[in-house]
C-alpha positions as semicolon CSV with decimal commas, in nm:
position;residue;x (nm);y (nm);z (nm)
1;X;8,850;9,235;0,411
2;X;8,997;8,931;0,238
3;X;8,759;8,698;0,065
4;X;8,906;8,396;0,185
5;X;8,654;8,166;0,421
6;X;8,767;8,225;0,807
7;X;8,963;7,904;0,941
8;X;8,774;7,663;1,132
9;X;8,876;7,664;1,470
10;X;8,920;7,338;1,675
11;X;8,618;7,376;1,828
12;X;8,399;7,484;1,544
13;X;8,504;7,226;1,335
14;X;8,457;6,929;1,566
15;X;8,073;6,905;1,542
16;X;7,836;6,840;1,246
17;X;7,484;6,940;1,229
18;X;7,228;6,714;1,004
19;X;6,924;6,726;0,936
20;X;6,704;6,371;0,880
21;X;6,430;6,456;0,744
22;X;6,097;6,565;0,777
23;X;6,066;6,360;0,443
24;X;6,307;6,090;0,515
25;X;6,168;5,731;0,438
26;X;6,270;5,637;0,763
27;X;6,199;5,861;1,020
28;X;5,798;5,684;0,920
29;X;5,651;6,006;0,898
30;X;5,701;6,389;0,868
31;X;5,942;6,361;1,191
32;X;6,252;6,644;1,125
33;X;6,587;6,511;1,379
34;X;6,829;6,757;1,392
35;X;7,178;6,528;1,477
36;X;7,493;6,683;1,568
37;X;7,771;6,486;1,494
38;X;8,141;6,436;1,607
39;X;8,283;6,172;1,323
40;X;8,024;5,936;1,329
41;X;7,895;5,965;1,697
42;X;7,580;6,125;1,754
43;X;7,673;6,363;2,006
44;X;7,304;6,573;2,045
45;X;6,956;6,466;1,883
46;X;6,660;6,660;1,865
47;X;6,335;6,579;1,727
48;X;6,141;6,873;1,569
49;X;5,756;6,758;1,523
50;X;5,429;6,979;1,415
51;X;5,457;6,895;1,041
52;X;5,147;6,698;1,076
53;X;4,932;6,870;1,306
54;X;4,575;6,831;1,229
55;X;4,384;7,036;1,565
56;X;4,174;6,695;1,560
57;X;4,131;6,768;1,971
58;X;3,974;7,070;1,879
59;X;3,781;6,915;1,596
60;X;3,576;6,684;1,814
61;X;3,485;6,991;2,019
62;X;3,259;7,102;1,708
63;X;3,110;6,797;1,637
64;X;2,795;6,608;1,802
65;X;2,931;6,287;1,993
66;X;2,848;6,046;1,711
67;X;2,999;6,238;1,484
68;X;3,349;6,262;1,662
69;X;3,399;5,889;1,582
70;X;3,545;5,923;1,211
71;X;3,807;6,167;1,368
72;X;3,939;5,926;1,624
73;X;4,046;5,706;1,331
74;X;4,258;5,979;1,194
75;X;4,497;5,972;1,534
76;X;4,659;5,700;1,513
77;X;4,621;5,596;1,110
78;X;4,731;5,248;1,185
79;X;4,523;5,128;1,474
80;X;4,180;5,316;1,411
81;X;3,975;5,072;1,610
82;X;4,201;5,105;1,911
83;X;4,086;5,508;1,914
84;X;3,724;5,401;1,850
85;X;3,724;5,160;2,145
86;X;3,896;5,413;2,324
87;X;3,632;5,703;2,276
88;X;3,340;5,489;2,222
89;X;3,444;5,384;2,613
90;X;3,478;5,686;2,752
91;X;3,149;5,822;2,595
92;X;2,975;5,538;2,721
93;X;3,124;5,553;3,087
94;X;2,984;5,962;3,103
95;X;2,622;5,795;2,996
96;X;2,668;5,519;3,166
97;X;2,548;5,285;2,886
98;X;2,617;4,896;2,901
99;X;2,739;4,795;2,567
100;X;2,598;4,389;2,503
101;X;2,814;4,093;2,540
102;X;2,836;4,066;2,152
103;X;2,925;4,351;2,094
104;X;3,237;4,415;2,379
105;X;3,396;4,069;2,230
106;X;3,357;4,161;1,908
107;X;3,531;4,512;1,998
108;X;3,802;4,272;2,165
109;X;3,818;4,044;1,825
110;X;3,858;4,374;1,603
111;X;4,102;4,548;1,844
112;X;4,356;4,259;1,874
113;X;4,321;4,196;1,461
114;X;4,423;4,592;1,434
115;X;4,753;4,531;1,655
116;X;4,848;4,252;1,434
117;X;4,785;4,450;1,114
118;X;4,960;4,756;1,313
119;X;5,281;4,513;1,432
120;X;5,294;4,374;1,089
121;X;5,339;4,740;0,891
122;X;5,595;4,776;1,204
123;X;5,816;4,457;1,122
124;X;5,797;4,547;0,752
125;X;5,919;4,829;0,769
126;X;6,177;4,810;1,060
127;X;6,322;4,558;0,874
128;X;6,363;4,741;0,572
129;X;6,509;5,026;0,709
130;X;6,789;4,757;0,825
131;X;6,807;4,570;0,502
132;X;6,563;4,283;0,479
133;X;6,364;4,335;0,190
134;X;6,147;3,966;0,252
135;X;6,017;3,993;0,529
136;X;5,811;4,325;0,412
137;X;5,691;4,166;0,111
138;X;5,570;3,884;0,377
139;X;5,419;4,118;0,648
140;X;5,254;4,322;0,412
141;X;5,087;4,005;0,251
142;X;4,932;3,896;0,604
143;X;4,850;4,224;0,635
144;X;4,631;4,208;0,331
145;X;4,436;3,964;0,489
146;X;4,334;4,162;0,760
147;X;4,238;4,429;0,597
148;X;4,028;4,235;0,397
149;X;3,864;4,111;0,703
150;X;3,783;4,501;0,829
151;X;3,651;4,571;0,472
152;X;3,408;4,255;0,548
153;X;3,286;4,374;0,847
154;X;3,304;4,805;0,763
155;X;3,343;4,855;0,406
156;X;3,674;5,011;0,491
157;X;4,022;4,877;0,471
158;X;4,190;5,144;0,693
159;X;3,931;5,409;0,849
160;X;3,747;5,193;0,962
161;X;3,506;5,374;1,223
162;X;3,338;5,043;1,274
163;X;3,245;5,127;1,669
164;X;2,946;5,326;1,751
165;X;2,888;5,465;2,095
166;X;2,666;5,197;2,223
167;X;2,790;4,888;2,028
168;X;2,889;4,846;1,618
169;X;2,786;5,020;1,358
170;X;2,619;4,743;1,173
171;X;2,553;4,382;1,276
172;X;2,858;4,172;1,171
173;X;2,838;4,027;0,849
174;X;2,781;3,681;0,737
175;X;3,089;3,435;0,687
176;X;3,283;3,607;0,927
177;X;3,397;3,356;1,104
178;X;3,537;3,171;0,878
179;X;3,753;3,476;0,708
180;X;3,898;3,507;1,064
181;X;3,952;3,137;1,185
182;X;4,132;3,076;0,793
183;X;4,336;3,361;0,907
184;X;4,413;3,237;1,269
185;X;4,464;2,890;1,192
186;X;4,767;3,035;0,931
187;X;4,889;3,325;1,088
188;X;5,121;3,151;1,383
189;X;5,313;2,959;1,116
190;X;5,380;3,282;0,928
191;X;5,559;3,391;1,247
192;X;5,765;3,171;1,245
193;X;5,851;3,232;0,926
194;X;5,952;3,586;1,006
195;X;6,145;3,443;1,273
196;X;6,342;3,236;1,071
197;X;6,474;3,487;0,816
198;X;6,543;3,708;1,116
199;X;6,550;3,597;1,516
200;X;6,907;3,423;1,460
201;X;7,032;3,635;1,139
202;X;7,378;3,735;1,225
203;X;7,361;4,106;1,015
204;X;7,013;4,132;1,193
205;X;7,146;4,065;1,522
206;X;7,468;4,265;1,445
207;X;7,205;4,599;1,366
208;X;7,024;4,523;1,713
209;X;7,137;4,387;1,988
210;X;7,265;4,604;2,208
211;X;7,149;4,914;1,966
212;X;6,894;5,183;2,105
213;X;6,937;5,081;2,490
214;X;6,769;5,312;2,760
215;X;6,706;5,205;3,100
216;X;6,374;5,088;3,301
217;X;6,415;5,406;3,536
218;X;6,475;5,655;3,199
219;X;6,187;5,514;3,037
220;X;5,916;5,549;3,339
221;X;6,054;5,881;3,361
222;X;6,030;5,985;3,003
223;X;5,618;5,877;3,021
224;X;5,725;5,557;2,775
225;X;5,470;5,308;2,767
226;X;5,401;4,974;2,530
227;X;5,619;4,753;2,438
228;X;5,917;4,938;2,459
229;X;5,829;4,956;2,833
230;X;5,764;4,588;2,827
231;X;6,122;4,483;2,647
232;X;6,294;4,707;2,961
233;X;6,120;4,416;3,177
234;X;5,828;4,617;3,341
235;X;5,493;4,382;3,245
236;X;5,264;4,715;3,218
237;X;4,951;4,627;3,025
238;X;4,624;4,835;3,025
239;X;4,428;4,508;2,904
240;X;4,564;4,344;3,229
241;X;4,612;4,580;3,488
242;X;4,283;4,811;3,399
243;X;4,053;4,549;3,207
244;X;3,781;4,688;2,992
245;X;3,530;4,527;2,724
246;X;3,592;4,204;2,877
247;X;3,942;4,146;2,836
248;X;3,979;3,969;3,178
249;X;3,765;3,704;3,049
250;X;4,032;3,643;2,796
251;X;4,372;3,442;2,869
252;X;4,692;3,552;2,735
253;X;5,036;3,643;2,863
254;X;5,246;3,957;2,861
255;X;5,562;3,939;2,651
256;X;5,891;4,109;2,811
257;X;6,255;4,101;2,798
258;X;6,489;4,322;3,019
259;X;6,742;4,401;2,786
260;X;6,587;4,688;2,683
261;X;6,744;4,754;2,319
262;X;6,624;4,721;1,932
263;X;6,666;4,339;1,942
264;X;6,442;4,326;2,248
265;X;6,149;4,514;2,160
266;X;6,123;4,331;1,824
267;X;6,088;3,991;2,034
268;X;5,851;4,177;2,272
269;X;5,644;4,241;1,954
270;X;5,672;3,911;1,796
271;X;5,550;3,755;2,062
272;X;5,301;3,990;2,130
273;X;5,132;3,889;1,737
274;X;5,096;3,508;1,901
275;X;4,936;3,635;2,207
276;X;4,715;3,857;2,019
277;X;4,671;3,578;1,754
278;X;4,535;3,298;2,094
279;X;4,302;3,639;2,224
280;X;4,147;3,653;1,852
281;X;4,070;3,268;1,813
282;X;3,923;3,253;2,193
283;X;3,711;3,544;2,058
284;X;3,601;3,353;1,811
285;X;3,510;3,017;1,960
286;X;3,332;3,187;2,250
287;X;3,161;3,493;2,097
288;X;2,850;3,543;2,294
289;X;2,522;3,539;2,096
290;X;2,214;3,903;2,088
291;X;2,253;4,239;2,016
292;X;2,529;4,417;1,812
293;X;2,395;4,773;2,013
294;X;2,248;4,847;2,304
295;X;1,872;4,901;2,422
296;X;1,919;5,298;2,421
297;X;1,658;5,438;2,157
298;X;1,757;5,813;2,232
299;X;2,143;5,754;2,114
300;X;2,174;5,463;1,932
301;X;2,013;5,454;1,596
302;X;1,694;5,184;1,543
303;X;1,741;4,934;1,321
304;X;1,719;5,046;0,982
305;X;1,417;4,796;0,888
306;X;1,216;4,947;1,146
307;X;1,316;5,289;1,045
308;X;1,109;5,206;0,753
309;X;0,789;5,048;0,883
310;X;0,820;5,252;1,251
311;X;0,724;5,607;1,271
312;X;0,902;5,612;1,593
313;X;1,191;5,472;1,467
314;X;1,215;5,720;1,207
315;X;1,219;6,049;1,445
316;X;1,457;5,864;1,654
317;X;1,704;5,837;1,341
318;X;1,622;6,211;1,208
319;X;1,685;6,359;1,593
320;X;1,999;6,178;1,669
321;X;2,155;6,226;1,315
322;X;2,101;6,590;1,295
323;X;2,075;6,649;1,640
324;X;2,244;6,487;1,830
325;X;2,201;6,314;2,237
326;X;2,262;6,505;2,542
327;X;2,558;6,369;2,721
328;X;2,537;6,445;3,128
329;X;2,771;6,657;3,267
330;X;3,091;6,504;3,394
331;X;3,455;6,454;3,293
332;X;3,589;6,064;3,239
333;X;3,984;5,944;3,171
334;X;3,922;5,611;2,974
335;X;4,269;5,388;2,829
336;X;4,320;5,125;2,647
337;X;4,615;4,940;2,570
338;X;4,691;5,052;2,159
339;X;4,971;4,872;1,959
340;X;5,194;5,156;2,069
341;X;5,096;5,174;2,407
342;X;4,908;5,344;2,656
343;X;4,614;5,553;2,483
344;X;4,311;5,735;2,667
345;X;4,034;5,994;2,605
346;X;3,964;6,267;2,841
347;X;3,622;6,405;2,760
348;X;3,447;6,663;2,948
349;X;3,072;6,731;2,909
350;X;2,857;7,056;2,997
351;X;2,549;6,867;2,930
352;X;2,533;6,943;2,594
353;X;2,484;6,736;2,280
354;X;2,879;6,824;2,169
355;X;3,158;6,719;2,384
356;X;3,340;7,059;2,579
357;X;3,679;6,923;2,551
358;X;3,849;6,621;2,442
359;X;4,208;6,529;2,511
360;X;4,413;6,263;2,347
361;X;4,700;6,108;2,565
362;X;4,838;5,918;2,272
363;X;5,165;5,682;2,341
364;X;5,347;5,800;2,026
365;X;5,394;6,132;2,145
366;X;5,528;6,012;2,503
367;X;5,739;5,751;2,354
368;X;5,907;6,012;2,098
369;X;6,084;6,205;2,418
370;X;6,287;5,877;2,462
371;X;6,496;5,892;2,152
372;X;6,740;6,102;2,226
373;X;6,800;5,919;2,541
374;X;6,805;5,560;2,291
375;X;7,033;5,782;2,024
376;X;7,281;5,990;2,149
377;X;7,617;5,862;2,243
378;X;7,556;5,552;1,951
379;X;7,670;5,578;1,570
380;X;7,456;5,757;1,309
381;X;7,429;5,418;1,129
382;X;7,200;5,266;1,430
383;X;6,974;5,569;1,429
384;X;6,771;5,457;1,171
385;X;6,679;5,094;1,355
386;X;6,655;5,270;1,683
387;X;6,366;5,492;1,544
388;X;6,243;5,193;1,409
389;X;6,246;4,994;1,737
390;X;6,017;5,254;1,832
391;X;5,689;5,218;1,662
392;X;5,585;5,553;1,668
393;X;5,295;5,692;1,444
394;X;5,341;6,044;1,338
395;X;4,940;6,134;1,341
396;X;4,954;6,021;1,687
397;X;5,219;6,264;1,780
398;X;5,079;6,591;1,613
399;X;4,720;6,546;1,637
């Protein structure tokens, strides 16, 4: 046999096959693509997932229902309160608890800061991946400032678990409003800043426009939801079309665009940051006065002061904590409208004081099985801002 390496044929030679990642700074996670290539052209994409998978679903199956909220913020690492909200909801709907006024605007308030902290890691980094090293250093400094504001109200800058079946976890802490109205009152004009250094940028525009496109019809078929649905020019929004915690009391707009490409979705997004900056300051001037929980001694835990002085109190807060509530039997779909899209619980009781199953319809993971749609057919170069464009959360995906 001769030693010599066998000739490439026409047709073996033609194609390419690359791997990008899973540790690739910009796939934004532990995402492996495996890109075939003719030249330059990506002819075939596949995304490989499972490095990440963390069997939270089954997690929350061991745990009493209180107990399942520090998992939720594990999900979806950059919106935590959106999963709280999300759980705490559906929990609530099986017991059919009624959470005070305070405490559903505050959820509200919290919820809409976490989608502009969650947009702003998203701008960031998109548009470093394309080459504009500013506006990261800027997003990331806003950011700071939110975070700042969760560790005011949770002690926690990221996992937060600030919600509590039943309300908040604590009553919200003095000075509060004016961390968030010094934040509201500045964060428009920062906006535009980030629009200036990129909305009319001719190398930004160049990277975008017409990069990443799929169609309305693709993207309903492909389960997409969230802005990327919304920049295809279908105005799908849980917060509008399904209210819950009192967003119809609230009024704001939904962003879209119909182009339906990289360029698009980042103005769907931007503009989504001033509509969820106007929710957070009507929050604010109009948060309703009372409770931070609700009246339910059996699952939410007394006050701690009375825990003290109150013998009742006290074997309230020893039978929840290492007991548990019963939850009546029954099965509840809740969603809520995360920064990626469409999230919802699906929790099933037996009765018991541990849920029986929970499933996690996280956006992420249905928005993933458009990119090869958005990929192939385009240059390898645009890859990179198309999986930007999509805002996907790695965590959410695995689970």
């Amino acid at each position: 046999m001769s030693d010599q390496a066998p000739i490439p044929t026409e047709a073996t030679a033609r194609t390419l096959t690359l791997n990008m990642g899973p540790q690739h700074p910009s796939t934004h996670g532990v995402l492996r693509l495996v890109l075939e290539l003719d030249g330059e052209t990506v002819v075939r994409a596949r995304p490989e997932i499972g490095f990440l998978h963390t069997g939270i679903e089954k997690e929350c199956e061991q745990k009493l229902y209180h107990q399942v909220v520090t998992l939720t913020d594990r999900v979806d690492y950059l919106a935590p309160l959106s999963n709280n909200l999300c759980y705490c909801l559906a929990v609530e709907k099986l017991l059919g608890l009624e959470v005070p006024p305070l405490a559903r605007w505050m959820r509200v308030m919290l919820t809409e800061l976490t989608r502009l902290n969650s947009h702003l890691v998203w701008l960031g980094t998109h548009a470093l991946d394309i080459g504009a090293m500013s506006v990261f250093l800027y997003c990331f400094r806003e950011r700071e400032e939110i975070l700042r504001i969760f560790e005011m109200f949770s002690g926690q800058r990221m996992m937060t678990s600030y919600f509590r079946i039943g309300g908040l976890a604590v009553e919200p802490p003095r000075g509060w409003q004016h961390a968030v109205r010094r934040f509201v009152d500045t964060f428009p004009s920062r906006i535009d800043e980030y629009e200036e250094l990129l909305t009319r940028n001719p190398i930004w525009l160049r990277r975008t426009k017409g990069v990443g496109y799929v169609s309305l019809e693709d993207l309903i078929e492909l389960g997409v939801t969230g802005p990327m649905l919304r920049a295809a020019g279908l105005a799908w929004d849980i917060r509008k079309s399904e209210p819950y915690s009192d967003y119809d009391q609230f009024d704001f707009e939904i962003p879209t665009r119909t182009e339906s490409d990289v360029y698009a979705r980042y103005q769907v997004r931007l503009e989504e940051m001033r509509q969820s900056t106007r929710i957070v300051r009507q929050a604010l001037e109009g948060m309703p006065s009372g409770r931070h929980v609700a009246d339910a001694p059996g699952i939410v835990l007394p006050d701690r002061e009375k825990m003290k002085t109150e013998m009742e109190a006290l074997i309230y807060h020893f039978k929840i904590v290492t007991e548990g509530f019963r939850v009546p039997p029954g099965e509840v779909y809740q969603a809520v409208e995360s920064p990626r899209g469409e999230l919802a619980y699906y929790v099933v009781s037996d009765g018991g004081a541990k849920p029986w199953r929970v499933y996690m319809r996280t956006p992420s993971f249905g928005n993933l099985q458009a990119l090869p749609a958005m990929i192939e057919g385009g240059l390898i170069a645009d890859v990179v801002a198309a999986l930007g464009s999509m805002d996907f959360v790695l965590g959410d995906v695995d689970r």
